[in-house]
C-alpha positions as CSV (number, residue, x, y, z in Angstrom):
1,X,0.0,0.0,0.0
2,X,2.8,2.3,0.9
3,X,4.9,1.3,-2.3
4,X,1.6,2.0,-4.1
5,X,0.6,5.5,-2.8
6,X,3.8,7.0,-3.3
7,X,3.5,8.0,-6.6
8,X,0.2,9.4,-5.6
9,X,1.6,11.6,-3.3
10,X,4.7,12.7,-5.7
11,X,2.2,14.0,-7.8
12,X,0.4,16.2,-5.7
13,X,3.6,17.4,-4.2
14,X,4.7,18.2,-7.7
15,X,1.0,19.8,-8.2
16,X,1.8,22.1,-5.2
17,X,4.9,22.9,-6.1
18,X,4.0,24.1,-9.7
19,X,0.8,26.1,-8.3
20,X,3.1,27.9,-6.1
21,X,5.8,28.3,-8.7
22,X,2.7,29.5,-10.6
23,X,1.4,31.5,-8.7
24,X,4.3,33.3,-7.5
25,X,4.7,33.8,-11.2
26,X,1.6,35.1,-11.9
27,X,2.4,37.6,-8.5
28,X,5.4,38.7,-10.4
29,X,3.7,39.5,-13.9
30,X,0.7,41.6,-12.2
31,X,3.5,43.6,-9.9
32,X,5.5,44.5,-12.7
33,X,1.8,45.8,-14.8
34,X,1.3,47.4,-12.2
35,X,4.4,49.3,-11.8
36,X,4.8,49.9,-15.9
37,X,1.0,51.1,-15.3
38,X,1.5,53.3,-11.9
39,X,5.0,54.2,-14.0
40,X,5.2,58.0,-14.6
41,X,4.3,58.9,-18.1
42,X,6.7,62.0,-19.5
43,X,4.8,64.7,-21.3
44,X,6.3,66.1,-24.3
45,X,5.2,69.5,-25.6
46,X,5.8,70.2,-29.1
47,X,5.7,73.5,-31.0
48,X,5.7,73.8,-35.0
49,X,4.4,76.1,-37.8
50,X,1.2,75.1,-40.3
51,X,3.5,75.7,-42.8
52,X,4.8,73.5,-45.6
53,X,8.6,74.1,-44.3
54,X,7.6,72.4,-40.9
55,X,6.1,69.1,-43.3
56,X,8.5,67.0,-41.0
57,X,6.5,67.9,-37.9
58,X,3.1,67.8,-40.0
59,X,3.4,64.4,-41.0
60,X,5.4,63.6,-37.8
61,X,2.0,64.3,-36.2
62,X,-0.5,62.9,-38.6
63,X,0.8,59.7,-39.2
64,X,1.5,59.0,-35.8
65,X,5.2,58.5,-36.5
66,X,6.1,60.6,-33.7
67,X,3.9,59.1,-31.3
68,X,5.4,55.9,-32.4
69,X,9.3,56.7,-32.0
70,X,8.4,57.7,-28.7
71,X,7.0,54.9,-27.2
72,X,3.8,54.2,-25.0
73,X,5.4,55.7,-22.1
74,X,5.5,59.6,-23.4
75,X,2.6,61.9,-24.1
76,X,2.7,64.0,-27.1
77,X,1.3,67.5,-26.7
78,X,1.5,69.6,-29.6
79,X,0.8,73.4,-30.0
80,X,1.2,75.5,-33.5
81,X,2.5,78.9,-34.0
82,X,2.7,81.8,-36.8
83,X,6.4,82.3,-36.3
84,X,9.3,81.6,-34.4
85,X,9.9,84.6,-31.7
86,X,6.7,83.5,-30.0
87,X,7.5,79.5,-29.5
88,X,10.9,81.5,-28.2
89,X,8.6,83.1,-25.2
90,X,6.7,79.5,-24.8
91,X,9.9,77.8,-24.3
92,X,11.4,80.2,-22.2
93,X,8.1,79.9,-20.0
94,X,8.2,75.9,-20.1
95,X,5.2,75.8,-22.2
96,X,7.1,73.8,-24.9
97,X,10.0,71.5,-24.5
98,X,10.7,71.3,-28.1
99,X,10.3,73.0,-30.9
100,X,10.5,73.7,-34.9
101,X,11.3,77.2,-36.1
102,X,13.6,78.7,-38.2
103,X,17.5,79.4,-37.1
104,X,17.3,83.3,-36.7
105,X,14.7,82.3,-33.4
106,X,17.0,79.5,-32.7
107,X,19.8,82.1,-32.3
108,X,17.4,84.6,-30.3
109,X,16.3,82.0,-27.6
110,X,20.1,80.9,-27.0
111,X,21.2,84.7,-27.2
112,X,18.9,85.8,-25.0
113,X,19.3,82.8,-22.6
114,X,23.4,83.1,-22.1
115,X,22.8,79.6,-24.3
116,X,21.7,77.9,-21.3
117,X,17.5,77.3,-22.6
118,X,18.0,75.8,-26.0
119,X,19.9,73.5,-28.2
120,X,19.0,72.4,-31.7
121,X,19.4,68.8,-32.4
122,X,18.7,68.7,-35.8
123,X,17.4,69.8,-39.1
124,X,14.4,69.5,-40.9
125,X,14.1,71.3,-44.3
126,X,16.2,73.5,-46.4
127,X,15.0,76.1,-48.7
128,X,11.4,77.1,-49.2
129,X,11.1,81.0,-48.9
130,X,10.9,83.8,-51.4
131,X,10.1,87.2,-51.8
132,X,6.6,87.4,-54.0
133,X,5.8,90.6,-55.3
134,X,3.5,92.4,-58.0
135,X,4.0,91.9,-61.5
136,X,4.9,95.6,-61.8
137,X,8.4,95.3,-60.1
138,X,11.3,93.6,-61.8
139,X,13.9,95.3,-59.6
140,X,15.1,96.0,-55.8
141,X,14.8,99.5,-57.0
142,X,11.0,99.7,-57.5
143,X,10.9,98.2,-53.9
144,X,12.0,101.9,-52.9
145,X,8.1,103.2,-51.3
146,X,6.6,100.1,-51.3
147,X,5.2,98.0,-48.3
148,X,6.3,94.2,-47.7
149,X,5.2,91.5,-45.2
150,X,7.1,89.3,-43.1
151,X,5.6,86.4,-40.8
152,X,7.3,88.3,-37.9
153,X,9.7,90.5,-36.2
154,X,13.2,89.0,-36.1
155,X,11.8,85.5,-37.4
156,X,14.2,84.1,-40.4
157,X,12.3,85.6,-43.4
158,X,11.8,88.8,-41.7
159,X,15.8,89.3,-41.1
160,X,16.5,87.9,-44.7
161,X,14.5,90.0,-46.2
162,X,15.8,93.1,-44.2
163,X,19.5,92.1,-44.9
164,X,18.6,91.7,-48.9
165,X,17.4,95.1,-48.9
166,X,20.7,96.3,-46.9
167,X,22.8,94.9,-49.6
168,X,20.2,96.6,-52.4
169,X,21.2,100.0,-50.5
170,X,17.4,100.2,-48.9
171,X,17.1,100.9,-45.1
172,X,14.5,99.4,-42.9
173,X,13.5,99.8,-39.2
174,X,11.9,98.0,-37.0
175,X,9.0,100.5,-36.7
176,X,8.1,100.0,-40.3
177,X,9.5,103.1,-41.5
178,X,12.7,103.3,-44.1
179,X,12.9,103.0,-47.6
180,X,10.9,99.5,-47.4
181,X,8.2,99.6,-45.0
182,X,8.5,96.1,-43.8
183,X,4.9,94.9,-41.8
184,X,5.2,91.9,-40.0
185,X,1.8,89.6,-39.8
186,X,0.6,86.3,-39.9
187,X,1.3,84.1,-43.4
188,X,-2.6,84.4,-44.2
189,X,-3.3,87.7,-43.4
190,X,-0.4,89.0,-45.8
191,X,-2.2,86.5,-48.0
192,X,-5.6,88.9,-47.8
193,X,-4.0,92.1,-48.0
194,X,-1.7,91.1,-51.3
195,X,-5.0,90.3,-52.4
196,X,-6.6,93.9,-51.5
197,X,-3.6,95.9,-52.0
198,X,-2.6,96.8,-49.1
199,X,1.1,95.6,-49.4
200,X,3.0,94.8,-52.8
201,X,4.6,91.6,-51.6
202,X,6.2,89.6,-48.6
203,X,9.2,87.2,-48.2
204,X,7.1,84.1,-46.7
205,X,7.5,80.5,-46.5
206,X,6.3,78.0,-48.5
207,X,3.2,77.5,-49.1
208,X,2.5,81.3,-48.3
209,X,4.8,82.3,-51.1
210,X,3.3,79.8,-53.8
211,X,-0.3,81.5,-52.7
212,X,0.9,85.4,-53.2
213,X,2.1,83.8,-56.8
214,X,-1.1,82.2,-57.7
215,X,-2.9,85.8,-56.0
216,X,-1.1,86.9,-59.1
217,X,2.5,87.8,-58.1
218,X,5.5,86.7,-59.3
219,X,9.3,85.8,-57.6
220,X,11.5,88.6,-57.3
221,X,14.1,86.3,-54.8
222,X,14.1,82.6,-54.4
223,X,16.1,82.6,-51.1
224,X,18.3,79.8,-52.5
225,X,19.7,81.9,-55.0
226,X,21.8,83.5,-52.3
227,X,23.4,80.5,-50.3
228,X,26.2,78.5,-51.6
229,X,24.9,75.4,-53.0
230,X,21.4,76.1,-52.3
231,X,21.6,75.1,-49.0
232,X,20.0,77.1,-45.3
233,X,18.6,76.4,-42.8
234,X,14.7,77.2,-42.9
235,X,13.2,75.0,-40.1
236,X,15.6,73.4,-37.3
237,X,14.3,71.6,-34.3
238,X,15.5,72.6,-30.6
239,X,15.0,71.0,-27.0
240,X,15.2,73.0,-24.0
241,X,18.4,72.1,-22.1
242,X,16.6,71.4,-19.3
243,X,14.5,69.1,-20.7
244,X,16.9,67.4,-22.3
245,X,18.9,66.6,-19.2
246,X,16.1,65.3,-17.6
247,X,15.0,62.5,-19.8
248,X,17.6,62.4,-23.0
249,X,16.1,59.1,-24.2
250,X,13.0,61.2,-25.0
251,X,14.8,63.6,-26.7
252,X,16.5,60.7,-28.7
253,X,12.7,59.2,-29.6
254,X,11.7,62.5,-30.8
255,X,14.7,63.0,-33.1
256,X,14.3,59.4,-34.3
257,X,10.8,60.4,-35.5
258,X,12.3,63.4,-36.6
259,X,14.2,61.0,-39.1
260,X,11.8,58.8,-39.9
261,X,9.8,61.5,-40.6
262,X,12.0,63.1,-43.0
263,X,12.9,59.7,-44.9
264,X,8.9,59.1,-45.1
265,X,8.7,62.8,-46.6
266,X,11.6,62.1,-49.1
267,X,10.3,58.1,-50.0
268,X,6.4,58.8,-50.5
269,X,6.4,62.6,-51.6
270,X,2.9,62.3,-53.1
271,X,1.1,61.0,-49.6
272,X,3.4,63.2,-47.4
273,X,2.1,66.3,-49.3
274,X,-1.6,64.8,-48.9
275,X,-0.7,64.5,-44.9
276,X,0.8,68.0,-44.3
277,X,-1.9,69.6,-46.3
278,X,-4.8,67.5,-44.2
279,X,-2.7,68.7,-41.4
280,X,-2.4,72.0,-41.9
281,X,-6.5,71.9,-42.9
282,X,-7.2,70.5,-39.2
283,X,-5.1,73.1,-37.4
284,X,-6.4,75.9,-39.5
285,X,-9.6,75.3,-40.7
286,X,-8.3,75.2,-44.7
287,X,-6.2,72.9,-46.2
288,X,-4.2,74.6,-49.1
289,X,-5.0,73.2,-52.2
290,X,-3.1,70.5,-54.4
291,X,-1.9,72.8,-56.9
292,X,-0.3,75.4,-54.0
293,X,1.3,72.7,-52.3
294,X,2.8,70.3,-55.4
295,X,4.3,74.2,-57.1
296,X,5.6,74.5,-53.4
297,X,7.5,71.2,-52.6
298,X,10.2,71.4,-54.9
299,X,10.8,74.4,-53.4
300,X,11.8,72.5,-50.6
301,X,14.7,70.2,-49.1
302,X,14.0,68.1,-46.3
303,X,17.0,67.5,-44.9
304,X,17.9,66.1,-41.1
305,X,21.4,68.4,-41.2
306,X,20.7,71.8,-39.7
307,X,23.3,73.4,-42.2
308,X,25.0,74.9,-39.3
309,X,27.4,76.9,-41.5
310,X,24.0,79.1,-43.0
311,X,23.2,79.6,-39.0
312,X,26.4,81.5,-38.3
313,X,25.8,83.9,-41.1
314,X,22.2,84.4,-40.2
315,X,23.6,85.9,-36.8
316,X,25.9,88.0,-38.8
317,X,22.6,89.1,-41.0
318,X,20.7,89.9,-37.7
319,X,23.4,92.4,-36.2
320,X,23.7,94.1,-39.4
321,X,19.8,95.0,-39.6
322,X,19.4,95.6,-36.2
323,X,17.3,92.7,-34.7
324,X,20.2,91.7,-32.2
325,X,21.9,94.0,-30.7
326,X,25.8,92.5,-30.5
327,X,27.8,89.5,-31.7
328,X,27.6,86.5,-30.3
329,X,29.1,83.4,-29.9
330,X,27.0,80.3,-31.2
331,X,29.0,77.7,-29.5
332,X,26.8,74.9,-28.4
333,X,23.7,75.9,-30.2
334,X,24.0,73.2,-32.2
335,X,24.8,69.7,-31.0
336,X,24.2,66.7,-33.8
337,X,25.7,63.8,-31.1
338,X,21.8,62.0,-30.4
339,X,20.9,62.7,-34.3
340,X,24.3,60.9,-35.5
341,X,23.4,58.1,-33.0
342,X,20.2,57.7,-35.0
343,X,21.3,58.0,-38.0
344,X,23.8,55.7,-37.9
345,X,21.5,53.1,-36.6
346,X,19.2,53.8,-39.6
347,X,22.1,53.1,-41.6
348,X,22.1,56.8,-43.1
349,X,25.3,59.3,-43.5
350,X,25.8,61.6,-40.2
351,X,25.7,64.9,-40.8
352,X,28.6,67.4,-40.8
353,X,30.7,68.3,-37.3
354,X,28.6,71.4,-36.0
């Protein structure tokens, strides 16, 4: 009987053993759920433009390929802006811990800050702004009188279009006054007043410029025209430092969907132009149409290097026409070491030393 119940009782000691192997098991899979779910989730606020030179952040957003990169444990908040200088004040106040915007603003917050609020860790697009005015002047001569929109003070088309001028022996203020009256305002409101008259042109980004040409103006400047190669920064993404101390593998999430972004934008150019249009309708109310944004794109270069040669010259640009008041030293504005991590395990070429 003994000899026969043995087995018998193996088993159920095995059967215990297993349940409490089991459910010690099962303890340790529902206290780690529990922690990833009681785990704190990082917020992310995002700032970029509803214009075609931010497409990287359009379709970043749209297609969820930021969201993605970033991984269920970050929160993506995004808030849009007319120009650069004022993403400048949201950062500065902690409303944004990252943004897009053109390098002139890039060199304003880091100026302003000693260096110690921003860094830009990468590029975005190249190219993409021009100076649209009416049929009637051929020449920087005619401009002499006339009135001209930018999307704002100090942003990057608004201090290349006052340094242009310089060179074409035209003075501009700040007030408006000069030989150029120069009226900064947002992309679609120099859209209506091209339209009515009111001014005879602006230097905007794409697709604002394509839309004064099809409102019946013509390019006087294509901005590429005057960089060597081609090739400026238009859009460049930053981080606050802070931020970026804090939690550097979110920084390195966003600029990986900053790349993927940009290589979706370059692969499928038909559907990205379809997804920052659809985009740019939901943040605004309008979509531009099919015809603005397919004459804009090849405007356009959408690029991950943030060209950090044309962002030295722009501070030179901005001292000579009065939007910052001394030279300044740009060391550490620009830091590619998380992008060139990326890239490389993309398998795509690094961009040049900062």
């Amino acid at each position: 009987m003994r000899h026969r119940l043995a087995p018998a009782a193996a088993v159920a000691s095995l059967a215990l053993i297993v349940g409490a192997c089991s459910s010690s098991a099962s303890s340790s899979h529902l206290k780690a759920a529990t922690a990833a779910a009681n785990s704190p989730v990082v917020t992310l606020h995002l700032g970029y433009f509803p214009n075609l030179t931010h497409a990287t952040a359009l379709v970043g957003v749209h297609d969820g390929i930021f969201a993605q990169a970033l991984g269920p444990g970050v929160k993506l908040e995004t808030a849009t802006f007319n120009a650069g200088p004022a993403e400048v004040s949201a950062l500065f106040a902690g409303a944004l811990d990252a943004a897009y915007f053109g390098p002139n603003s890039a060199i304003n917050a880091f100026t302003q800050s000693g260096g110690a609020a921003i860094v830009v860790v990468s590029g975005a697009t190249s190219g993409g702004a021009e100076l649209v005015v009416k049929p009637s002047i051929t020449d920087a001569a005619q401009l002499k009188g006339t009135k001209l929109a930018s999307p704002q003070l100090g942003n990057t088309q608004d201090v290349a279009l006052r340094y242009w001028l310089r060179q074409h022996g035209l003075k501009t203020d700040t007030q408006g006054g000069g030989d150029v009256s120069i009226l900064p305002q947002a992309n679609s409101t120099a859209i209506t007043a091209f339209e009515t008259g009111s001014i005879d042109g602006g230097w905007l980004p794409e697709p604002y410029a394509a839309q004064l040409v099809k409102a019946g103006g013509h390019v006087l400047v294509d901005e590429r025209s005057l960089w060597p190669g081609g090739a400026f920064a238009t859009t460049v993404l930053a981080v606050r430092k802070q931020f970026l101390a804090a939690h550097p593998d979110v920084v390195k999430g966003l600029i990986e969907g900053q790349v993927h972004a940009n290589d979706f934008v370059n692969q499928h150019p038909q559907q990205a132009q379809a997804d920052a249009a659809a985009e740019m309708g939901a943040i605004s109310g309008k979509a531009p149409s099919g015809a603005v944004v397919v004459a804009a794109w090849p405007e356009m270069t959408f690029t991950d290097d943030p060209v950090a040669a044309s962002i030295q010259a722009d501070v030179d640009h901005a001292l000579a026409v009065g939007t910052i008041a001394r030279k300044v030293s740009l060391a550490g504005l620009v830091d590619a070491t998380l992008l060139d991590q990326v890239l490389r395990a993309a398998g795509e070429p690094v961009v040049p030393a900062s």
